[in-house]
N, C-alpha and C positions, 0 to 999 in steps of 0.2 A: 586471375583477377587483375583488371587493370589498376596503373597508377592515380589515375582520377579516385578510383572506386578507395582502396585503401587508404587514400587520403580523407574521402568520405567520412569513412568510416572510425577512423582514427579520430577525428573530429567528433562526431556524433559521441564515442566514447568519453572524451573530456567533457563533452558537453552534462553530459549523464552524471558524469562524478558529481563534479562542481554542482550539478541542480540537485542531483541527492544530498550535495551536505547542504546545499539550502534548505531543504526539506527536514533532513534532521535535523537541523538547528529552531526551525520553526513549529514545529511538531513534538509529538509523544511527549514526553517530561519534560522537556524544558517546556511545551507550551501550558502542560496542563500546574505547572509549575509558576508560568505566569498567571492563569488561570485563578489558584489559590491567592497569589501575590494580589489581584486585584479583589479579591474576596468574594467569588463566585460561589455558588451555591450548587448540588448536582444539576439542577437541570440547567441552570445556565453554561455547566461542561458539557451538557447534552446537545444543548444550542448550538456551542462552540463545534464541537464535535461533526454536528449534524451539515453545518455549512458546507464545509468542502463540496456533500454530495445532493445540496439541496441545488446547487447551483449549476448542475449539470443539465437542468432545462434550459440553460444558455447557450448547448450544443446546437440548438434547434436551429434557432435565429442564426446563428455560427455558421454551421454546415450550409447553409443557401447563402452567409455571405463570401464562404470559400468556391460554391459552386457558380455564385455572379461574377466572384470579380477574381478568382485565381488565385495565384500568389500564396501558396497554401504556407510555404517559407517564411516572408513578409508577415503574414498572419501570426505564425506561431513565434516568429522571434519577436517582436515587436508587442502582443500580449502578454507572452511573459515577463521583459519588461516592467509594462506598466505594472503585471502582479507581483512583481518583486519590486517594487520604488513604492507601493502602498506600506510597505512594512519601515517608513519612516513616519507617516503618521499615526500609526497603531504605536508605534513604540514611544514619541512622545508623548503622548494622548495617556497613553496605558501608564507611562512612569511620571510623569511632570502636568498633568491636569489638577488643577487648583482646586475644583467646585465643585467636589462631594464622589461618593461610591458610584452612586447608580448611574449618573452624567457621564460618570469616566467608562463604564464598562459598555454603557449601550453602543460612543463614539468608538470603542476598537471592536465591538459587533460588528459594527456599520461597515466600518473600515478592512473588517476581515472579509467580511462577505464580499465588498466589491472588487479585493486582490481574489480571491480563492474563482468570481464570475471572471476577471480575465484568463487565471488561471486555468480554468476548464475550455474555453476557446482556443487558449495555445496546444494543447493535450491533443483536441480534434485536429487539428488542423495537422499536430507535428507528426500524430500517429497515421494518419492518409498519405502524407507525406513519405514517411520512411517507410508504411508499407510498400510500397512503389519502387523505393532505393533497393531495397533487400530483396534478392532473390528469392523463393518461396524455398529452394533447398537446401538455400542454408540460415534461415533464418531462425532455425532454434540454435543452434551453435552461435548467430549475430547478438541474437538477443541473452544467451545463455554468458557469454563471454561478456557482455555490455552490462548485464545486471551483476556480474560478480564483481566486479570492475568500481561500478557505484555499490556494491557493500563494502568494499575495501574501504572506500574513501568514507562511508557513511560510521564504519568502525572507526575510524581513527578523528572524526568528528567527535561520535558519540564520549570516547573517551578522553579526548583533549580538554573540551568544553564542560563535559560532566564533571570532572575533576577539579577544573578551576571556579564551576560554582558552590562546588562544594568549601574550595579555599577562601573567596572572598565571603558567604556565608558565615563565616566562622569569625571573621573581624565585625565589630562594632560598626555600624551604619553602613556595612557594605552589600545589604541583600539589593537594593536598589541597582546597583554598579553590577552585580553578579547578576542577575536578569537581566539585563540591560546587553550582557556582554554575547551571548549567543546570537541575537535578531542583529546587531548591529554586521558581525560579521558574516553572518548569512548573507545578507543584502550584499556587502563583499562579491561572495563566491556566487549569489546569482546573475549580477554582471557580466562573473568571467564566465560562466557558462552561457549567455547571451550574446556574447562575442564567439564560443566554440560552435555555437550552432548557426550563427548567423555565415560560418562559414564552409556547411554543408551544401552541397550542389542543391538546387532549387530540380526534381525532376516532373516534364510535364506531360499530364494526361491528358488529353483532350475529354472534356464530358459538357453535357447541355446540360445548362442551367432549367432547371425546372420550373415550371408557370407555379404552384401550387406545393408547396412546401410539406406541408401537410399529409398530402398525397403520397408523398416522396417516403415521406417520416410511415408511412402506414403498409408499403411494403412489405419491407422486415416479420410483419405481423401475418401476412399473409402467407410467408411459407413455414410449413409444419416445425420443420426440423429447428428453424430460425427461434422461431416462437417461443419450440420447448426450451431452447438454449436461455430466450429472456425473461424466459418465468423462474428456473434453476436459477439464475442469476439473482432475479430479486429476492426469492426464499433465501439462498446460500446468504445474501450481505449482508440481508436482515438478524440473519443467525447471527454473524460473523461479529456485526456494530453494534449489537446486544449487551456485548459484551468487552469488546476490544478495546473502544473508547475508555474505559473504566480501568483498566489496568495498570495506570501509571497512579492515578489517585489512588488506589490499592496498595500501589508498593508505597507512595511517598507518606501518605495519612494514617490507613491502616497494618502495615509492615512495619511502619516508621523508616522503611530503607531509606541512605543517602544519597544524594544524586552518583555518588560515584559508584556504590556496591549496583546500580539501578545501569549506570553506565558499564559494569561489567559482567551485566546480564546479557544486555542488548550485546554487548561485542562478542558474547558470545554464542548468542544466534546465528549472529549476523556473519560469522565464522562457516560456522554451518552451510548456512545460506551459500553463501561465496564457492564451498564446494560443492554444495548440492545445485547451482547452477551449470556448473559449466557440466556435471555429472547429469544431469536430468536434459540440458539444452543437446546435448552428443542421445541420449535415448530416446527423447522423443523426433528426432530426425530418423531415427530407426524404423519406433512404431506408433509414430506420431503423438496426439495429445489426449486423444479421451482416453484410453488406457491408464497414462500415466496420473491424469486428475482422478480417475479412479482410489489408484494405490493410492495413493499422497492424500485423496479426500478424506477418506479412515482414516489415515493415519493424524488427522487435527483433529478429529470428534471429539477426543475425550480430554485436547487439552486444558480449556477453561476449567472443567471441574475438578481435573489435578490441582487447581491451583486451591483451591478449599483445605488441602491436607495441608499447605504449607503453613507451618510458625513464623513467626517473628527473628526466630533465633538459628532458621533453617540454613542450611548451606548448599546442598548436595542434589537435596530435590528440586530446586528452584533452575539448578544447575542441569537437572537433568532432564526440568519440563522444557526449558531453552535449546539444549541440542536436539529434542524430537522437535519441538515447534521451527525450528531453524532448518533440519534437512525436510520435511514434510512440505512446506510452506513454498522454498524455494523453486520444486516442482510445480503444485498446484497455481502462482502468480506464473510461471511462466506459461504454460501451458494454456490457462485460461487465455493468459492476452492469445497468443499465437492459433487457440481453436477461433477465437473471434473472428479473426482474419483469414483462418481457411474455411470455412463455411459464409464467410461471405462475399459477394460476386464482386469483383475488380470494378465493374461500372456501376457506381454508385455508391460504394463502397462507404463514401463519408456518412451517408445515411446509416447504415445497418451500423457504426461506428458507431453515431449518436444514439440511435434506439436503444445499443447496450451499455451504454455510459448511464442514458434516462435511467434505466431500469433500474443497473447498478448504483445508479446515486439516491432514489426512490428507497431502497432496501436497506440503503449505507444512512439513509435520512431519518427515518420513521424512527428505527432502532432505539439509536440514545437518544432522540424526543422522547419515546415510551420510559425506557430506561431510567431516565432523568428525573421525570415524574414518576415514578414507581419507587427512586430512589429517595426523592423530597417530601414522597407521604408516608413511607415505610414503618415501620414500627421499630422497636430494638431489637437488638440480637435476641434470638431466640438459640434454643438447647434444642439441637440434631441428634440421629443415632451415633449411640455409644458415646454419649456427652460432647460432642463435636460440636462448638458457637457456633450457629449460622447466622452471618452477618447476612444484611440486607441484598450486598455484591454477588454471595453466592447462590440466593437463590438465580441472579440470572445469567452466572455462570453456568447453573444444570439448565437450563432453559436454551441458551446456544447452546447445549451439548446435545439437546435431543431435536432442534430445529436443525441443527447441521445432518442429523442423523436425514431427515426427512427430505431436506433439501437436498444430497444423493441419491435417495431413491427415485427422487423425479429426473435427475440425471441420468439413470438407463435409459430414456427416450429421445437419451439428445446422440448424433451419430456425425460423424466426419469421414471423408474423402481415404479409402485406404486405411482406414481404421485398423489398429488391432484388440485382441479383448486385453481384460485385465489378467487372466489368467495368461495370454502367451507374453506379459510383461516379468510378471512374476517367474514365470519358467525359463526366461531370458536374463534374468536377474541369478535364476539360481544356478544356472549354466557358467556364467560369468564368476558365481562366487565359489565355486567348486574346487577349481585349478588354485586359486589363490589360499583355500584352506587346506591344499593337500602341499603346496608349497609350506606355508606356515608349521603344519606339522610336520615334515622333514626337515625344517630347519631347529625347530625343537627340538625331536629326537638326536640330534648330532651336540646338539649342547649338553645333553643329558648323561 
């Protein structure tokens, strides 16, 4: 690897961190956090929620202004940016607006949506981009290492910040100051990650800009395999935002958890995560990605409806729905990005980009709109088998539990380049854990 390239790529890594703890700072509990703070209702956390992936029709317009004018670099540093400099008017707006509920929440609406529309412009632009920097052969070990990299840093976010809202909480008139304190240093750390990316090599492809945008965007649709990939896409994220979005208001409303036992949940995923990156980015360079989203796709099915058994007063199980949701997850996000990009053709690339971003923010859209409203007409708890409360949540916990089921089976029609099955994953797995169990028990028997 050249000097250039390592320097790249070093970079691109800081870059990662710093914008993952922006993200977690702006995101999951602490946003839905502020959420409550402003006195939102479920479907306006559905609204909230729904943004990020409503705004991925911006790809459109996006993708042909990267194929007019170039600069795919330029594009993405510079739109992130501007989506991270919005999160100074959402934060005063949201903590220091004078004139009533609804005035205050519509303006950090407003103000989200048009940070989260740059935000999806940078994303296109920065993902064409690196696809191009990265090798194809080792870009699950680039990306495997890169994503472990930002959960470290997104751990030690989660838990620094978790913690101290929970401290200033606890003093008299300091909930104001304690929300106030994660968005401001986000904005911090998405800076310095604007400055680590700004200083990734810019690399350039030559491509014709298209008469017909549209045309371009319609593509994708026309090859089979493509297709099946962005229809599994929309069922899967529709499963996925059914339910996902809700899980902090769960732990913080109805668990009653604190933001900090809430912060040593996430760290403890995110642990997970961290090794089941760099462990699933080294296998699926093996046997590449459908395989791998295979195993790891079962292995999430059934975690939303786990969460139905957990108490208020739980420790262990909550503990234990987070290290499966943590190594499972960490395969399946990577993989999916990385199938995206080998099933789709190098020239044009930004397009089949966008179309599965569309689809995926369509799926990731619909969900907690539905969701939101299903949960703002709901009735009360009702009485489950064997006296188990079913809150309103879990009915559409089992609901993403049986959409996810559905939305893999449509995934046996989606196929990649050198593929292997899921079964010679699994046989490779157990091959690998054989030696390491026949050591463990000789090192037993000697202690014994």
């Amino acid at each position: 690897m050249k000097l250039h390239e390592r320097d790249d790529y070093r970079n691109s890594f800081y870059d990662g961190m710093c914008a993952n703890v922006f993200g977690t700072l702006t995101g999951g509990v602490f946003l839905t956090g502020f959420a409550l703070y402003l006195g939102m209702n479920e479907w306006m956390i559905g609204v909230l929620a729904a943004i990020p992936y409503m705004v991925t029709l911006f790809q459109l317009p996006g993708s042909y202004f990267i194929c007019k004018q170039g600069g795919r670099k330029k594009i993405a540093t510079h739109a992130a940016i501007l989506a991270r400099l919005m999160w100074l008017p959402i934060v005063i707006v949201g903590l220091y607006y004078p004139h009533g509920t609804g005035g205050r929440i519509i303006l950090v609406l407003i103000f989200y949506f048009v940070s989260q529309a740059f935000s999806s412009v940078s994303y296109v632009a920065w993902l064409a981009w690196t696809s191009d920097l990265v090798p194809d052969e080792i870009r699950g070990t680039f990306f495997g290492t890169r994503n472990m990299l930002c959960g470290a840093a997104g751990i030690a976010a989660v838990l620094i910040f978790g913690n101290l809202v929970d401290v200033f909480n606890g003093h008299a008139g300091g909930s104001t100051f304690a929300i106030a304190i994660p968005f401001i240093c986000a904005l911090l750390f998405g800076m310095i990650s604007a400055h680590y990316l700004n200083r990734v090599a810019e690399i350039t492809v030559p491509s014709a800009c298209p008469q017909n945008m549209l045309l371009e965007l319609v593509k994708p649709f026309r090859e089979c395999n493509f297709r099946n990939f962005l229809f599994f896409t929309l069922v899967w994220n529709f499963s996925v935002y059914l339910s996902a979005p809700f899980f902090a208001l769960y732990f913080l409303r109805e668990l009653n958890y604190s933001y900090g036992f809430v912060a040593l949940l996430t760290t403890i995923s995110a642990i997970v995560d961290i090794m089941g990156m760099k462990f699933w980015g080294a296998v699926s360079d093996r046997v590449k990605n459908r395989a791998v989203i295979q195993v790891a796709g079962w292995g999430v099915v059934l975690l939303p409806s786990m969460w139905i058994m957990v108490k208020p007063d739980d420790v262990l199980l909550p503990i234990l729905i987070q290290v499966l949701g943590g190594g499972f997850w960490a395969g399946l996000n990577l993989c999916l990005h990385n199938l995206n990009l080998r099933i789709s053709p190098q020239e044009g690339r930004v397009w089949y980009i966008a179309a599965y971003s569309i689809l995926a923010g369509m799926g990731a859209a619909m969900a907690p709109l539905i969701a939101g409203a299903f949960l703002s007409l709901s009735p009360n708890p009702s009485s489950g088998p064997g006296g188990v409360t079913m809150l309103p949540l879990h009915y559409l916990f089992m609901a993403s539990t049986l959409l996810r089921v559905v939305s893999l089976l449509i995934f046996r029609s989606v196929h990649e380049p050198q593929e292997a099955t899921a079964r010679e994953l699994l046989s490779l797995l157990g091959r690998n854990a054989r030696p390491a169990l026949s050591k463990s028990a000789t090192i037993n028997s000697v202690h014994q």
